[in-house]
N, C-alpha and C positions, 0 to 999 in steps of 0.2 A: 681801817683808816686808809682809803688810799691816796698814795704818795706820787709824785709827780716827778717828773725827769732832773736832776742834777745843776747845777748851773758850772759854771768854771769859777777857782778863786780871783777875787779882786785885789789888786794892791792899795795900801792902808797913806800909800804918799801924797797924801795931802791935808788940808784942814777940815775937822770933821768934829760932830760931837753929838754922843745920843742923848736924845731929846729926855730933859733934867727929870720930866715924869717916868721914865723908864728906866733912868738910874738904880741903881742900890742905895740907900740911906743906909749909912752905918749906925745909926740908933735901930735899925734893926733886927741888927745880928749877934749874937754873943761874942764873936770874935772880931779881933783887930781888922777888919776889912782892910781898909788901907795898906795893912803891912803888908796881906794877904795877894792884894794887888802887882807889889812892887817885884812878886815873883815872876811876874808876867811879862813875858821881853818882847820885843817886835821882832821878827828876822825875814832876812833878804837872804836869795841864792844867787846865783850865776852857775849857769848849766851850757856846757859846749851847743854850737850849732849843731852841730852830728852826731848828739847823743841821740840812743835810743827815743826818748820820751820827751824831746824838744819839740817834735811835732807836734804832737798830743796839749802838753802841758807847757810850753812856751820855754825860754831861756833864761828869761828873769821871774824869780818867784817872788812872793810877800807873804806875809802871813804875823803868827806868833810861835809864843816857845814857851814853855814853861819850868821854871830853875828848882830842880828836884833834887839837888843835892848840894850840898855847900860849896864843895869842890867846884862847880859848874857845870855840873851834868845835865842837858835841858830835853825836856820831851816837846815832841810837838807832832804834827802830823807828816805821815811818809811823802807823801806828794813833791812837800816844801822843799824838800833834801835829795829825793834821788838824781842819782848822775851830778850832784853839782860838783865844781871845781872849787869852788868860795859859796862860803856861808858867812853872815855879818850878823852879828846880837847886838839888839839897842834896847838902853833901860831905859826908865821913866822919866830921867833926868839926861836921857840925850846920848850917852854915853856910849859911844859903838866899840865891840869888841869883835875880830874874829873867831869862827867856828871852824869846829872839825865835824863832816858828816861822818857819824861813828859808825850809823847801824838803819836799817829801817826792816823791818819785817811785811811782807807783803800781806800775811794771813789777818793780820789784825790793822794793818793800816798805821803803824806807831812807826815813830823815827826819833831817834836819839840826835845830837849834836852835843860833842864838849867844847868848850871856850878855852882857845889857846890864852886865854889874859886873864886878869880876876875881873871877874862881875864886881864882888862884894854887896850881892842882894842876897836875901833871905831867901831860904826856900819853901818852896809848899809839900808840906806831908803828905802821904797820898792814902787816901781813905777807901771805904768800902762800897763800892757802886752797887753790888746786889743788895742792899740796904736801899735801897732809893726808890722812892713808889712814885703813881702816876699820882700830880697834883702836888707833891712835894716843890717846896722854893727852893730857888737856887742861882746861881751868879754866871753870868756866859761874859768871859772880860777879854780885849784885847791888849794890849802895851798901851798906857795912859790911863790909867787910874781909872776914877768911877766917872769919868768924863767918857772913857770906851769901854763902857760894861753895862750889863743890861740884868734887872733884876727879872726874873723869870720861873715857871713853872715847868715841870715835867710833866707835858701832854699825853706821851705813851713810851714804852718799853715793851719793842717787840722785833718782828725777826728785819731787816734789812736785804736787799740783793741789788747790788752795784750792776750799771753794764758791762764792765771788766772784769768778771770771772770774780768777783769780791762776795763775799756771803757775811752777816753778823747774825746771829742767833737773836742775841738782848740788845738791839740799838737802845738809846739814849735821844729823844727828842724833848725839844724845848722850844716855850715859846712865852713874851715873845722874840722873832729871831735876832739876832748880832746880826749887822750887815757885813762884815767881816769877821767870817768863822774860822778860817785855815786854821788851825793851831792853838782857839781861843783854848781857855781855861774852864773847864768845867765846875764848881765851886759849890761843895755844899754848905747847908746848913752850921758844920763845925768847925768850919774853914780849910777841910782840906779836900785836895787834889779827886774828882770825882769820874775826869773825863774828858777826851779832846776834841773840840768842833773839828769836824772832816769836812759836811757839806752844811747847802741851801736846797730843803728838797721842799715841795707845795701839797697841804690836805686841803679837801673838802670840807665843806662847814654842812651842817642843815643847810643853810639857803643857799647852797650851791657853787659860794664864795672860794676864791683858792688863797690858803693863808700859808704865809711864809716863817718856818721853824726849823732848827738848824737839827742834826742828827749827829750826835757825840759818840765816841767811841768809848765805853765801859774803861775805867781803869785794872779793874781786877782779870781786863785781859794782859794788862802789864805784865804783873807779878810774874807769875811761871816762865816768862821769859823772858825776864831781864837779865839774868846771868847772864844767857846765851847771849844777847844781844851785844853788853857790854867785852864780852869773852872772844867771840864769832863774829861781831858782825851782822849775825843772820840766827837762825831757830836753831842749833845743831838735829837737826832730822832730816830723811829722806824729804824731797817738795812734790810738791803738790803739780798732777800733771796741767800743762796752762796751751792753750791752743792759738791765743793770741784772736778771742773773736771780741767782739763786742757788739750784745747782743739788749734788744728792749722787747716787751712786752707789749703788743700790739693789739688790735680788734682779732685780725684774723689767727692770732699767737705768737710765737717766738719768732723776730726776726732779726737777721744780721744786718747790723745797719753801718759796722764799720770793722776792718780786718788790720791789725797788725802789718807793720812793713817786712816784709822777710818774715813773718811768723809761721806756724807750724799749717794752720788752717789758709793761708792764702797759699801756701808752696801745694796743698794738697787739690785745691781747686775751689774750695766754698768762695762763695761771691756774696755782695753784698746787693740784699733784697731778697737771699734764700730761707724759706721758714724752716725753721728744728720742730722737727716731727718725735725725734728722739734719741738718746743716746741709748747704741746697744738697742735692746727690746722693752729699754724704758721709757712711757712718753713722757715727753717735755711740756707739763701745764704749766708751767711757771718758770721764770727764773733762778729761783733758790733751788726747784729739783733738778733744774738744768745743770746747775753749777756742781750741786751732789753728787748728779750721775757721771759728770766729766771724772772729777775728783777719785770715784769710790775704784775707778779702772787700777788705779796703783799706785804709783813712785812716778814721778817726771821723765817719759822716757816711754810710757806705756800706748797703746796702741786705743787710741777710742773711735769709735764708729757713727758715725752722725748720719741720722735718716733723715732729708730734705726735699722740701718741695718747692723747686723751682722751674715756672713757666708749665706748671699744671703737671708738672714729670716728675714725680720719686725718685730720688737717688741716694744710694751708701754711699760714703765715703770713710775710707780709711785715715784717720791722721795720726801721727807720731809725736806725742806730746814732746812738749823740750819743760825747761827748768828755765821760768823765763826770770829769773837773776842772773841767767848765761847771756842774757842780751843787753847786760846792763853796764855803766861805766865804773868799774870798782872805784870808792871816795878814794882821794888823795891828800895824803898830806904833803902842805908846803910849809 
């Protein structure tokens, strides 16, 4: 199934509503839908001018959240959260609460917030996403009940690779897509917790058509590290080396089409329009062994070697991976 470039998220601030055939009908589903819904919060950031990821990913974020534990513990996607100064949680009935960015994990794309105030919404149980096949129904929901949720199918469960150094082994796609996925809610069958919209990426049909389905991040990559997140902040493990490229899949192969500010690969010389030939003595067909071969050199800190062809000329280059959470704004509590 191929997959099409990324879009950027969209903020949800305005009047909107998915069209009532693509709803969810709660006669349905065996569970409480609705109630199921009311776990699903909308959330706003505010991220410095001079953070790291203001360029990239903007200052003011939108998206959702989803309320995973009574207390107010919300999952949602990492993007919405990093570097912010303020987070704002809004439930179905209006009700804006402050957040804390607790935690986000770069490896799997999850971010935590706690709500400095009481929600007093229910929460969603979080279920087993290796359980979930392709063609199986399911719920893609934003903040607003089944007026912002989309009844939907699992088109495919397979590997994913982001242009920022991101790898998923089992994505989760769905269709058809939530026009605002940041954060949505992934929602099986038994009403609980399956999985968090990240992006909007485009397949191929038979007739050549490009359709729009969102790619959710597995929950059962939660589990194993939610201790740590809740505990640490971050994975307690050595990280993963990161070079700071950002790289697409092209006609001609692997190309760098945009470099990190101060990151590891622009200080070392890569330029953007160079193709990856390989890392080390491994070539680079794809993205996902790109991302492998960076990865398999060591701990954040290790020495990776990139073969490039730029201007019909071969070149190694040395770079020195960093730990790129070291370029980031640690959350603050106010």
């Amino acid at each position: 199934m191929p997959l099409g470039l990324e879009s950027e998220p969209v903020s949800e601030d305005r009047d909107w509503e998915i069209p009532p055939e693509l709803q969810p009908d709660p006669d349905d589903y065996s569970f409480d839908l609705d109630r199921a819904l009311e776990s699903v919060v909308g959330l706003s950031s505010v991220v410095p001018a001079d953070a790291f990821t203001a360029g990239t990913l903007g200052t003011e974020r939108a998206g959702s959240g989803v309320v995973i534990r009574e207390d107010g513990l919300v999952l949602t996607i990492g993007y919405l959260i990093t570097e912010a100064e303020q987070v704002w949680l809004r439930s179905l009935a209006g009700r804006r609460t402050a957040g804390h960015a607790l935690a986000y994990d770069q490896e799997t794309g999850f971010g935590l917030v706690q709500t400095l105030g009481r929600l007093g919404l229910p929460s969603l149980s979080l279920g087993r996403s290796d359980a979930l096949r392709v063609g199986d129904s399911a719920v893609v929901a934003s903040r607003g009940g089944r007026q912002h949720a989309v009844a939907c199918k699992v088109v495919a469960r397979q590997e994913f690779a982001g242009y920022w150094e991101y790898l998923l082994d089992d994505a989760i796609f769905t269709a058809p897509a939530h026009p605002f996925w940041g954060g949505t809610a992934l929602i099986g069958g038994e009403g609980k917790l399956l999985g968090i919209g990240s992006l909007l990426v485009q397949r191929g049909d038979a007739q050549g058509r490009r359709l729009d389905i969102n790619m959710c991040v597995p929950i059962d990559h939660l589990t194993p590290i939610l201790k740590d997140l809740l505990s640490y902040g971050r994975v307690n493990k050595p990280s993963r080396p990161w070079l700071g490229i950002f790289a697409a899949e092209q006609q001609e192969g692997i190309v760098v089409v945009g470099l990190a500010k101060g990151g590891p690969a622009e200080k070392a010389g890569v330029q953007v329009g160079d193709r990856v030939l390989a890392v080390g003595k491994e070539e680079s067909g794809d993205l996902a062994t790109l991302w492998q071969a960076i990865w398999s050199a060591g701990t954040a800190g290790a020495e990776v070697r990139l073969s490039l062809l730029r201007d019909e000329i071969t070149t190694t280059v040395a770079i020195r991976s960093a730990d790129r959470a070291q370029f980031l704004r640690l959350p603050t509590l106010h």
